[in-house]
C-alpha positions as CSV (number, residue, x, y, z in Angstrom):
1,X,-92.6,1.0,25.9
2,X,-90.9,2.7,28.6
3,X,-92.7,4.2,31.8
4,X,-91.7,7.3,33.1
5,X,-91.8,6.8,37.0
6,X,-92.0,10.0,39.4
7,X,-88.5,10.3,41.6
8,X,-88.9,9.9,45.2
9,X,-87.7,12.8,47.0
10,X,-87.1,13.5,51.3
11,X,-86.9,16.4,53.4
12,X,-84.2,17.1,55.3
13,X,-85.1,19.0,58.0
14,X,-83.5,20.5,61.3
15,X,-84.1,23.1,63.9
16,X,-81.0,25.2,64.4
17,X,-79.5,27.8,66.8
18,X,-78.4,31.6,65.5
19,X,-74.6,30.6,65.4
20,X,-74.8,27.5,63.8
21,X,-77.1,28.2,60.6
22,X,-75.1,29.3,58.3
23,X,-72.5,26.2,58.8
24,X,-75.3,23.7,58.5
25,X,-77.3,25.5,55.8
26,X,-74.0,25.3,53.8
27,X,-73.9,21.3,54.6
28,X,-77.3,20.9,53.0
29,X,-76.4,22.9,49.9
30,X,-73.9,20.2,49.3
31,X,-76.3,17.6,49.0
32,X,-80.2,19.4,48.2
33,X,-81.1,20.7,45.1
34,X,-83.2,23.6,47.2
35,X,-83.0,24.4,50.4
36,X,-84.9,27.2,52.9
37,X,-85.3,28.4,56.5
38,X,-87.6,30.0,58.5
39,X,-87.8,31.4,62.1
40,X,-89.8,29.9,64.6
41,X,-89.6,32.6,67.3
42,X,-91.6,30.5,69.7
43,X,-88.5,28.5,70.4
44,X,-85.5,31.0,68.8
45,X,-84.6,28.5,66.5
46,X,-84.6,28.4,62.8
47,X,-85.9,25.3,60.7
48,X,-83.8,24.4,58.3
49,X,-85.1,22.5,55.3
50,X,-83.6,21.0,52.2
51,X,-84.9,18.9,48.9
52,X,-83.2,16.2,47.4
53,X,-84.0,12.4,45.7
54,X,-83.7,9.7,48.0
55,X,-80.5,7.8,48.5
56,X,-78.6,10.7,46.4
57,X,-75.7,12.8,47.8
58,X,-76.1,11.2,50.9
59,X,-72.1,10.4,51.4
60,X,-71.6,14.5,50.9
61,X,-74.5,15.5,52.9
62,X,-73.0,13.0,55.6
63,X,-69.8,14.8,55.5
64,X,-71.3,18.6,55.9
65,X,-73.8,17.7,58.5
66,X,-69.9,16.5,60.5
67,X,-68.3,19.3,59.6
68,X,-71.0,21.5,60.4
69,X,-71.0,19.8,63.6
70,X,-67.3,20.2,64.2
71,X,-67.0,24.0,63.5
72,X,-70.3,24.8,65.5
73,X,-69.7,22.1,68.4
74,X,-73.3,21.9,68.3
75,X,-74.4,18.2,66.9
76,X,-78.5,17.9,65.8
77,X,-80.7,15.6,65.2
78,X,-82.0,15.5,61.4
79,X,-85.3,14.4,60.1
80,X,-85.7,12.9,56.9
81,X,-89.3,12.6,55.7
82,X,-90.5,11.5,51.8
83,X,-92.2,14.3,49.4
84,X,-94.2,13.7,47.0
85,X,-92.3,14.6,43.4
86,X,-95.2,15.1,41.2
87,X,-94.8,19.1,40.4
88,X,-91.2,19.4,41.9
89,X,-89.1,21.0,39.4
90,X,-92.2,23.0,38.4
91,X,-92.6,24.5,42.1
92,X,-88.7,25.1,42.2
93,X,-88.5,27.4,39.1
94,X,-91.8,29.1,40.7
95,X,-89.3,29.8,43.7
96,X,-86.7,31.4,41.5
97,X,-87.9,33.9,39.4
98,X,-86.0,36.9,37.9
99,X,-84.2,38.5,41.2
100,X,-83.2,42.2,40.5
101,X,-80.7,43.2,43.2
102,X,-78.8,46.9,44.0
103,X,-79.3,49.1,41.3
104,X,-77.3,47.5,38.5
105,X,-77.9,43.4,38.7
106,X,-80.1,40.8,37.7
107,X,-79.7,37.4,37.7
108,X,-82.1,34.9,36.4
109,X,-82.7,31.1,36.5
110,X,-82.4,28.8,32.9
111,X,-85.8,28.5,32.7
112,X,-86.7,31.7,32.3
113,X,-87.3,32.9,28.7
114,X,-88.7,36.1,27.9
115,X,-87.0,39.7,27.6
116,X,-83.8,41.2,29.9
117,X,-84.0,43.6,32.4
118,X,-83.2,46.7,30.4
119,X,-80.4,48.5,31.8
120,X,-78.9,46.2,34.1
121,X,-75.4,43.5,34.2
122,X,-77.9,40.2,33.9
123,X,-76.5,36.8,34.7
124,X,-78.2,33.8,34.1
125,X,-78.1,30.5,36.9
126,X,-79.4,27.1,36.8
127,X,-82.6,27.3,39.2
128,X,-81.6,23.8,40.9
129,X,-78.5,25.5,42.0
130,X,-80.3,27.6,44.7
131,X,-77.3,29.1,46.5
132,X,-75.5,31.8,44.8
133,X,-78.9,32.9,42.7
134,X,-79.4,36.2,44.0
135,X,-82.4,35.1,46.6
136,X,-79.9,34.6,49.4
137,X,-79.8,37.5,51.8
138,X,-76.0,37.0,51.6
139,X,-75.3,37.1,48.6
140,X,-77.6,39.9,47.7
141,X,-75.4,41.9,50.1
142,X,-72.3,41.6,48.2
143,X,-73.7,42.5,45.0
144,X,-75.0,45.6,46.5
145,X,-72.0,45.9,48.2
146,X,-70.1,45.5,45.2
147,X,-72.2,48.4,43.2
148,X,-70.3,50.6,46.1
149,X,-66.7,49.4,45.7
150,X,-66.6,49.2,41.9
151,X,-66.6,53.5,42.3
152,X,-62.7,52.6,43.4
153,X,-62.1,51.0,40.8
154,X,-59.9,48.1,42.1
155,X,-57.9,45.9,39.5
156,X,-56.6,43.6,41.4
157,X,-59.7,40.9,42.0
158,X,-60.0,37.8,44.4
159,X,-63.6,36.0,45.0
160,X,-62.8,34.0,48.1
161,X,-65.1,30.8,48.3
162,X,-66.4,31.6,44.8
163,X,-69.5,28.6,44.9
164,X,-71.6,29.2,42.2
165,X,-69.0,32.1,40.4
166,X,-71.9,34.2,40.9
167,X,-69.9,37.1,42.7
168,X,-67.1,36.7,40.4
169,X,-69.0,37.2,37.5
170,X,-70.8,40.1,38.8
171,X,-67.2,41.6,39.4
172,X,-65.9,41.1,35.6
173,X,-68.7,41.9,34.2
174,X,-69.1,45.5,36.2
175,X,-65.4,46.0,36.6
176,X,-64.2,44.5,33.8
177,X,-61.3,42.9,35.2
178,X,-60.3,39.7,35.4
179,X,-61.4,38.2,38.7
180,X,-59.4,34.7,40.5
181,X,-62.0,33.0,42.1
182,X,-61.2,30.3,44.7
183,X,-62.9,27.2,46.4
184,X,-61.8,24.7,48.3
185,X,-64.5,22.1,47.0
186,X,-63.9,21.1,43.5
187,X,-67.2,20.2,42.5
188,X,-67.6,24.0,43.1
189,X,-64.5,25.0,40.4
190,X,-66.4,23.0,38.1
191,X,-69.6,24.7,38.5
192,X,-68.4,28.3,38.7
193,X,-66.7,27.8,35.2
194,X,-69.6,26.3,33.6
195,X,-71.5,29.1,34.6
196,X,-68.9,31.5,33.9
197,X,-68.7,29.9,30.0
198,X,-72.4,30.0,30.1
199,X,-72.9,33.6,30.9
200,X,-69.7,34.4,28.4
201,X,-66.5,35.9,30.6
202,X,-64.9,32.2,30.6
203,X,-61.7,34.2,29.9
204,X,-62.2,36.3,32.4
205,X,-62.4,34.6,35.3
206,X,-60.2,31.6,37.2
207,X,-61.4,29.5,38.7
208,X,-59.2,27.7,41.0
209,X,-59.5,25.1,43.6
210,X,-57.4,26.4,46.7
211,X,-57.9,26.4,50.5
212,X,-57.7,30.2,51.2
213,X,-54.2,31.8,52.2
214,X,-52.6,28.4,51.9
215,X,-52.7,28.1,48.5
216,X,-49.5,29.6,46.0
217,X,-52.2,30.2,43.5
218,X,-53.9,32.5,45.9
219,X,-50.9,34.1,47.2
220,X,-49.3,34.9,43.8
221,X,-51.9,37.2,43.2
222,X,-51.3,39.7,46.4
223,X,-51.7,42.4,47.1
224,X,-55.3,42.8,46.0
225,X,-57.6,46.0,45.6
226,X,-60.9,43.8,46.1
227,X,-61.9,40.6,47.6
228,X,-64.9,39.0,48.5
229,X,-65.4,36.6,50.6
230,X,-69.1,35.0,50.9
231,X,-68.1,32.2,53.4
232,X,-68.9,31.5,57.3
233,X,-67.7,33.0,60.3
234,X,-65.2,31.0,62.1
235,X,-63.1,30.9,59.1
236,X,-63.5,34.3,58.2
237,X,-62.0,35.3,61.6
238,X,-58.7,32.4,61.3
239,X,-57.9,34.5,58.2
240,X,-58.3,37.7,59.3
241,X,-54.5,38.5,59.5
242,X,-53.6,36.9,56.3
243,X,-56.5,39.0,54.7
244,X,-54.6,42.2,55.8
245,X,-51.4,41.4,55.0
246,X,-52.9,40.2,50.9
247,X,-54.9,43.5,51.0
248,X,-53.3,46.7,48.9
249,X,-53.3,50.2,50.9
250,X,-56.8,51.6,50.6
251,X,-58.0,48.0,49.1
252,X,-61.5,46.8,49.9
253,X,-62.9,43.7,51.3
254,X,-66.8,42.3,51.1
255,X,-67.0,39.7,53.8
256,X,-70.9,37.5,54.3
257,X,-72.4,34.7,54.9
258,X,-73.1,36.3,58.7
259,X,-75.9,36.6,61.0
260,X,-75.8,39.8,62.3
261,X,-75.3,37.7,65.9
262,X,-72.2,37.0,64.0
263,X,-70.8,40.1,62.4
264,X,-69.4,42.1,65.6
265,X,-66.8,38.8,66.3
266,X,-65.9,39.0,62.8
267,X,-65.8,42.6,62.6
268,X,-63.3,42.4,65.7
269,X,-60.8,40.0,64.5
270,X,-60.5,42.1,61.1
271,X,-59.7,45.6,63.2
272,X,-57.3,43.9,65.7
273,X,-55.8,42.9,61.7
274,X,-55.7,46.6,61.0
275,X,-58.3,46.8,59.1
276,X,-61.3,50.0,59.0
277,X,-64.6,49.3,59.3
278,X,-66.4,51.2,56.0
279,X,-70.1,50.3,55.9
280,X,-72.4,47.5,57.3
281,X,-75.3,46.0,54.9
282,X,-78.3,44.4,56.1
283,X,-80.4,41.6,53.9
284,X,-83.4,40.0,56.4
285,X,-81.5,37.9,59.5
286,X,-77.8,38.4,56.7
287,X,-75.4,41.5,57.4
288,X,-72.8,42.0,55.0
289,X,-69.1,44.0,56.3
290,X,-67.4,46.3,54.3
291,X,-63.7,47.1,55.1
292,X,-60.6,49.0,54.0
293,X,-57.2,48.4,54.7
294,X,-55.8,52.0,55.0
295,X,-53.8,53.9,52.7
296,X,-49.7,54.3,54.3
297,X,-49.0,57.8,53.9
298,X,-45.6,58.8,53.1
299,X,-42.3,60.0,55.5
300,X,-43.2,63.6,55.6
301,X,-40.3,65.8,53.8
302,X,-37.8,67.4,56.0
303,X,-37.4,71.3,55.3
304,X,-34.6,73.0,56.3
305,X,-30.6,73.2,55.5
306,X,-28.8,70.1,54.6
307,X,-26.2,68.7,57.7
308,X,-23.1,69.2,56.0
């Protein structure tokens, strides 16, 4: 007879500054199955709180709290505290229920069973894979952002820091155009195209491992009409220029993952690129950019005689 025992989970918890959530929220996603935030407006800080079983994924959580730490400069202290497991999965699907987003999307967790939303692109996640589900103000931005820029339609399609695919497939399936979609980490590849065979437009998309601009794979695919690019701050601002070089007159970008403390730095280093500022989207504390790379016009025609 075997006995089924309970797994013992921890919190990971921190407190964290404006400027450095979104780098060390990303390092608990590597490692938590779920993980949250909330303001404490007492001392400006937000707490930052993640779910995982004990002694698992530490070696990658390790590594994002470092690099967290690196691209912020700001090192904290993290507090790991046992949960009781009894009722864990069952409280996590409760937290992800159907999330309808913009006008035309709704994506949905595995464990969810009953009918479709009528009339809308549905895509369907595994509810221990928080990020990327639609509840993040981020990327709830870009999908709605995306509604917008599919009215131009762009062929040419490049999801920059792809994570869960979820953008991606939100782009083939709208656009219906293939879509190359990057990440540097490869456990993320390997996610994105299970999901994308799971939500059938395997075909459609690629899903490539690649570090941004440096990678052939990337650059082979210039000049783009459309790219999105759900990733932090600092690096959004390094690649600013390459971004505008890669981008096809009157092509569109969709850049999050930003505070709005964070968008007018960003914003900056994409103008001084050459690029217009089109619209700016708002999701809770998130703000999402929309910008356009503008459209050459032609010598004008000389009129006149000929010099002979």
């Amino acid at each position: 007879m075997t006995s089924s025992r309970a797994i013992p989970l921890e919190t990971v918890s921190l407190d964290v500054p404006d400027p450095a959530l979104p780098a060390y929220e990303a390092a608990l996603r590597s490692a938590c199955a779920t993980v949250g935030f909330f303001r404490d407006e007492a001392a400006g800080l937000w707490r930052l709180e993640g779910v995982k079983p004990v002694g698992e994924h530490d070696p990658a959580l390790a590594a994002g709290l470092a690099l967290a730490a690196l691209l912020t400069g700001t090192e904290l202290p993290v507090v790991r505290q046992p949960v009781a497991a009894e009722g864990w999965a069952e409280r996590s699907y409760a937290s992800f229920p159907e999330q309808r987003v913009g006008r035309r999307f709704a994506l949905r967790g595995t464990h969810l069973h009953g009918p479709m939303a009528a009339g809308r692109i549905t895509l369907t996640l595994d509810a221990g894979a928080a990020f990327g589900s639609g509840e993040h103000g981020s990327t709830r931005g870009c999908l709605r952002a995306l509604e917008r820029a599919a009215r131009r339609r762009p062929r040419r399609l490049l999801d920059l820091g792809t994570g869960s695919g979820v953008l991606a497939m939100a782009a083939t399936r709208l656009l219906h155009r293939p879509v190359l979609a990057v990440d540097i980490d490869p456990w993320a590849v390997r996610v994105a195209a299970r999901n994308a065979r799971q939500n059938r437009v395997g075909p459609w998309l690629r899903c490539r491992r690649a570090d941004g601009w440096h990678s052939p794979v990337v650059r082979a695919g210039a000049p783009y009409d459309l790219v999105l690019a759900n990733i932090l701050a600092r690096p959004l601002c390094r690649m600013a220029r390459d971004l505008a070089q890669r981008l096809a007159p009157g092509g569109t970008v969709i850049l999050a993952g930003l505070l709005a403390t964070q968008a007018r730095s960003v914003l900056a280093a994409h103008r001084r690129a050459g690029l217009v500022l089109a619209e700016r989207l708002t999701e809770g504390p998130w703000t999402t950019l929309v910008l356009r790379a503008p459209i050459r016009n032609p010598p004008a025609l000389r009129t006149g005689p000929i010099p002979g």
